[in-house]
N, C-alpha and C positions, 0 to 999 in steps of 0.2 A: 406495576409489573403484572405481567398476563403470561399465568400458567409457568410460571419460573424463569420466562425470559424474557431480553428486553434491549431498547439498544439508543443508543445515548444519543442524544441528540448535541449537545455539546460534545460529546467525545468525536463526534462525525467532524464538527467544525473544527477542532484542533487536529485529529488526526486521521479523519475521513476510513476507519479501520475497517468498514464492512462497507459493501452494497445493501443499502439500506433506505427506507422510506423513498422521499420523491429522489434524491439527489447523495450525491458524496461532496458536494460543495464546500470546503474549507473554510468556512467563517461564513455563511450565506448574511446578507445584510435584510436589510426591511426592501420593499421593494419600491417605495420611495427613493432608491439610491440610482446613479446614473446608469444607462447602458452605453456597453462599449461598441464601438464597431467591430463590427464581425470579419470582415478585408476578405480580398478576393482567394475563395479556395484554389491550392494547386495541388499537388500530388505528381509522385513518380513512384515506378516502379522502378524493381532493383534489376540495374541495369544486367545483366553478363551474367550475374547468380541464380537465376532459374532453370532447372534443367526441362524438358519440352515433357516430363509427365507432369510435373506439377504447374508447369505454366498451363495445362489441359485443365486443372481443375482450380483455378486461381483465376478469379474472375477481375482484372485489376480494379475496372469501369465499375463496377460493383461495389469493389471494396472501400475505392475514392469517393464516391456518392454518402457512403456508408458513415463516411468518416469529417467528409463536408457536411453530415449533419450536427453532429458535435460544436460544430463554430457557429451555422446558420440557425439551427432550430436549437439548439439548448443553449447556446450566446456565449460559449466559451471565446474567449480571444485568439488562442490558435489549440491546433491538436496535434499531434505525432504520433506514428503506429507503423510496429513493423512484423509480417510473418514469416515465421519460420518452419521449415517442412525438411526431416530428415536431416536436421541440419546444417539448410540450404537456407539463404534468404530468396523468401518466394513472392516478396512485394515490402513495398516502405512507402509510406505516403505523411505527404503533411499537407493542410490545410490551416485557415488564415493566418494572422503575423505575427510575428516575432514579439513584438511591443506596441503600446500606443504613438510612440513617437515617430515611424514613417511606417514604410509598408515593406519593408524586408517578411518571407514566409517565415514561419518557423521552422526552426534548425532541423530537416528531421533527423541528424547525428547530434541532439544538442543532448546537455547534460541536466538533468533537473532533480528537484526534490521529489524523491520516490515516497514519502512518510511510512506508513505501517506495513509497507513492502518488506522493511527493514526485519519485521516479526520473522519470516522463514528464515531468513539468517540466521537469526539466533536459534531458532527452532531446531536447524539444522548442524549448529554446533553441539548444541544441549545435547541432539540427538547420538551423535557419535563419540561425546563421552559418554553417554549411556550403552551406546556398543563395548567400548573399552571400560567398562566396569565402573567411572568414575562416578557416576550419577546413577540412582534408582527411579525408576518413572512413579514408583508408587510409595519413594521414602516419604516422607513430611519436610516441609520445605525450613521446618525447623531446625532437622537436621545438619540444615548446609546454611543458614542465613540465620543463626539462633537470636530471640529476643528480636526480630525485625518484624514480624507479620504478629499481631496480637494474634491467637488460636492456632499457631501455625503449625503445631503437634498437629492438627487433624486437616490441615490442608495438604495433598499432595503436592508433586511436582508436576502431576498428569494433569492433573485441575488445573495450574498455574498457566499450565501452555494452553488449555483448550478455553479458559476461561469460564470454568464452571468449581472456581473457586469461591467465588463471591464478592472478594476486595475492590473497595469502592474506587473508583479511574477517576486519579486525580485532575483532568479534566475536566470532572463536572463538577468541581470547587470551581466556587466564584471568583478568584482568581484567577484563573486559568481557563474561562468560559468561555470569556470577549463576547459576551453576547450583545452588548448592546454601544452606539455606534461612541461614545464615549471612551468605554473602555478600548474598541477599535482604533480610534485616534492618538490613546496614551500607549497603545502599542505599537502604533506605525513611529510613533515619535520619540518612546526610550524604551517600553520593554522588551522592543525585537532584538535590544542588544544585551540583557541580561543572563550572566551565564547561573545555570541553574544546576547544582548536583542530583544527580539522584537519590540519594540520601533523604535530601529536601524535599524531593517530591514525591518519593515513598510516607515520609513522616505525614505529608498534607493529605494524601489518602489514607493511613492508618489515623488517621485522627475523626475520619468517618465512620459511620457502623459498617458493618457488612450489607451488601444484598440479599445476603439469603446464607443458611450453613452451608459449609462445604458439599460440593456434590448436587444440591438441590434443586439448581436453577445454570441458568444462561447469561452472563451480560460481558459483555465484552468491557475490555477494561485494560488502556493502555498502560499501568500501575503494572499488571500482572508481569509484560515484559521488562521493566527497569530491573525487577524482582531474578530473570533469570539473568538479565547481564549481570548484576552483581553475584548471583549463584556462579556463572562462568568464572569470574574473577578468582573467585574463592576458593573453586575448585583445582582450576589451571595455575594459578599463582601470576596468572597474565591477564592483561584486560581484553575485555570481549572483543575490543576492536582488534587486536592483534588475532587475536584465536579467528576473528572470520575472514582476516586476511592471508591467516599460513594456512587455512585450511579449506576456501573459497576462491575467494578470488585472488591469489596465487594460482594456486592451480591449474583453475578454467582459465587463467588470461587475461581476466575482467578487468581490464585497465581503466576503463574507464566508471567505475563504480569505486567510490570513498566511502568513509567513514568519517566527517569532518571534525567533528567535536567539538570544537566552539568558534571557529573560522566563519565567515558572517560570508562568504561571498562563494559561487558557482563558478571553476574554470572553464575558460573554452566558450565556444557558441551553446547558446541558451534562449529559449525564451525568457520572459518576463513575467512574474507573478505579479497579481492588484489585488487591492480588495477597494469594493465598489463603495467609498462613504458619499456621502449626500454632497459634501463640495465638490466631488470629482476623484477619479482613481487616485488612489495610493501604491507605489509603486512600494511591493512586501519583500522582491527577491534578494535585498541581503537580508540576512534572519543571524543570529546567534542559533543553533538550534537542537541546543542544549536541552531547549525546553520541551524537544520532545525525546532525546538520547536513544537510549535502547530501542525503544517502542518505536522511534519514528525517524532517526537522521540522514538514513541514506540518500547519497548522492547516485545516479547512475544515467544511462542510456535507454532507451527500448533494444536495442541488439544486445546488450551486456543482459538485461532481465530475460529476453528467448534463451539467450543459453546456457543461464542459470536456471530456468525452467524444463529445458530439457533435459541438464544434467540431472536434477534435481531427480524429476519423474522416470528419467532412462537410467535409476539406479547407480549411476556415477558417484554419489557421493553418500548416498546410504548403502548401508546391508538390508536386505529381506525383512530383516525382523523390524528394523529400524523405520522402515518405510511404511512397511505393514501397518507401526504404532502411527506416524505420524498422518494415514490417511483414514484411521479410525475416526468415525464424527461421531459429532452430539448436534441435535437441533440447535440453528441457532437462528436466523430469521425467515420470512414467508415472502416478501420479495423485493428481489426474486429468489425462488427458494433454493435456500443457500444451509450448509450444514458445516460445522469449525471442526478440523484435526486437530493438530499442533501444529500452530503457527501456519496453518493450509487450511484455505475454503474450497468446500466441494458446492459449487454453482451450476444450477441445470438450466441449462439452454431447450430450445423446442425439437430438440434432437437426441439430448443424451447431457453429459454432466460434464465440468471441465475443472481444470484443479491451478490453483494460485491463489494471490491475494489483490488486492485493493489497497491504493493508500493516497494520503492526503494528509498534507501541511501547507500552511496560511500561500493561497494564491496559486496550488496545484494539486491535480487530482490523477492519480497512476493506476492503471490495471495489469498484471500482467498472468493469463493464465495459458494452460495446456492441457490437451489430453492425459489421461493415465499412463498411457505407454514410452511418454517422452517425444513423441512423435510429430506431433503438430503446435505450435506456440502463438498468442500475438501478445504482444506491449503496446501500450495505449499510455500516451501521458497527453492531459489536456491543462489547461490555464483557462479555470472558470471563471468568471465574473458575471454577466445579464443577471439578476436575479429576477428578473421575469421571467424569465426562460428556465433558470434552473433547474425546475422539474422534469425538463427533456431531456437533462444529462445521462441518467442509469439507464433510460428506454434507447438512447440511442447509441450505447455503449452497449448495451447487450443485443440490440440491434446487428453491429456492427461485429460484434461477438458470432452473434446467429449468421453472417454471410462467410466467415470463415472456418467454422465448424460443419455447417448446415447444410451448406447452400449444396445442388448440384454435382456431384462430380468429387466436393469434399470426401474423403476418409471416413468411414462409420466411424463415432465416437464407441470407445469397447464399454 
């Protein structure tokens, strides 16, 4: 650990929570393992829903290049991305395919595992019980989950969300690691179906020390969220999942973003998740994905994630004070340099800074951020595999970040 922070490298592979080091690659293999074909990029714009000022600064040819590099140069399988402006879809592109089995594009209305996208949800519940009195940002997480966090008298709920609590992310038990192509294979072959409570997987992080005392340090730690789902529970008398469906995605409309809970399989058109073993891909996309809960199960679209982003940022579903807390940071990695709210990463592009998160579960890797004013959005979900290439995933995701922020004609970021 350097200077109190630090960022998991197995925590990346299970739940890809941060932009972070070379890549957010979900299980990255040795590089010994096969690469896939990359398939012919296509891309469209959205057809009818552009109004002619934003088509002025919506480079399409730009954005499609942008995003054909995510399949070509960092060896993803296929990618999907769509931006949003005022509200408007102001471009949708997909590049390479669907699966290794023919050459269909990817869906770009397809549905996929979002992982630690999931974190603002909760974050965002959490946060308007703390409007409505029901939660304190700065009680002790003891208060509301007694006898579950060893030390938890001097842990916050403010630390829990920002992750400068300390508690170790049961991810990086060996269990839960997959790091090596063994354990790889015992999980394409029974663990992807094992339903796993939280409970369980809180105990297997409490049974590690801490990172650091409360407050001290940095690490990101997909533990900390199981920690407020079960908080939510306790406090609502309902489970998390219901609370971010009567108070999210009801709301907004977001039909097309779940909660699955231990249901193994993705409705609707979808890409297809792998992970790269040395006999050849393994196809990961049914999961049990229990194993990642709180912290990581969301299901969703790139269009359901813009305008959960925009509401998010344009005040719709926070108050002032609420939002104020949740865009407060703490350092947390150098690149690209990124700093944690609650349950929100403030990411600086070569222009200005943008706010969302990042996620990833076994075979898929999601971004989706926005300006601070609610005003400008994109969704990125990719299907990594090359691990030769790997390393050109985050450069060409922030890449592709930097031509819709940045570029030309874009919006000052405020």
């Amino acid at each position: 650990m350097t200077n109190g922070r630090t960022t998991s490298r197995s925590g990346l592979r299970l739940a890809a929570g941060l932009l972070a080091g070379a890549t957010v690659l979900a299980l990255a293999p040795t590089a010994s393992a096969a690469a896939a074909p990359s398939g012919t990029p296509t891309g469209s714009a959205a057809a009818g829903a552009t109004s002619g000022a934003t088509a002025a600064r919506t480079d399409g040819a730009a954005l499609q290049r942008a995003l054909d590099a995510i399949t070509t140069q960092a060896g993803a399988i296929g990618a999907i991305a769509e931006v949003r402006e005022n509200g408007r879809v102001a471009w949708r592109g997909t590049s390479g395919v669907r699966d290794l089995t023919g050459r269909a594009p990817a869906p770009v209305d397809g549905e996929f595992r979002a992982g630690s996208v999931t974190k603002t949800f909760l974050s965002t519940v959490l946060l308007q019980l703390s409007a409505e009195g029901r939660v304190g940002l700065d009680d002790p997480i003891e208060r509301y989950l007694p006898g579950v966090v060893p030390g938890g008298a001097a842990i916050t709920v403010r630390q829990v969300l920002n992750h400068t609590a300390g508690i170790f992310d049961f991810t990086e038990d060996p269990r839960f690691s997959f790091e090596t192509e063994a354990a790889q294979e015992q999980l394409v072959a029974t663990d992807r179906w094992t339903t796993h409570t939280p409970q369980q997987l809180i105990a297997v992080a409490t049974g590690h020390p801490p990172y650091f005392a409360p407050g001290q340090g940095w690490h990101y730690s997909n533990t900390d969220y199981l920690l407020i789902g079960e908080l939510i529970d306790r406090v609502t008398g309902r489970s998390w999942r219901t609370e971010v469906r009567r108070r999210i995605l009801q709301p907004l409309g977001l039909d097309h973003t779940s909660l699955p809970g231990t249901a193994t399989s993705i409705p609707g058109p979808h890409s297809h998740g792998y992970l790269p073993l040395t006999g050849g891909p393994a196809d990961i996309t049914a999961l049990n994905p229990s194993v990642a809960g709180a912290s990581g199960e969301l299901l969703s679209t790139t269009d359901d994630l813009t305008r959960f982003n925009a509401a998010l940022l344009g005040g719709r579903l926070l108050a002032p004070a609420q939002l104020t807390a949740m865009t407060t940071t703490v350092p947390a990695i150098a690149d690209p340099p990124s700093e944690y709210g609650l349950g929100l990463m403030r990411t600086s592009l070569s222009c200005g800074a943008v706010w969302g998160h990042p996620g990833g579960i076994f075979g898929y890797t999601t971004y989706v951020f926005g300006d601070r004013t609610g005003t400008r959005q994109i969704a990125i979900s990719a299907t990594p595999y090359d691990p030769v290439k790997s390393a050109a995933l985050t450069p060409t995701v922030i890449a592709l970040m930097n031509q819709v922020f940045c570029a030309p004609g874009a919006p000052a970021l405020p």
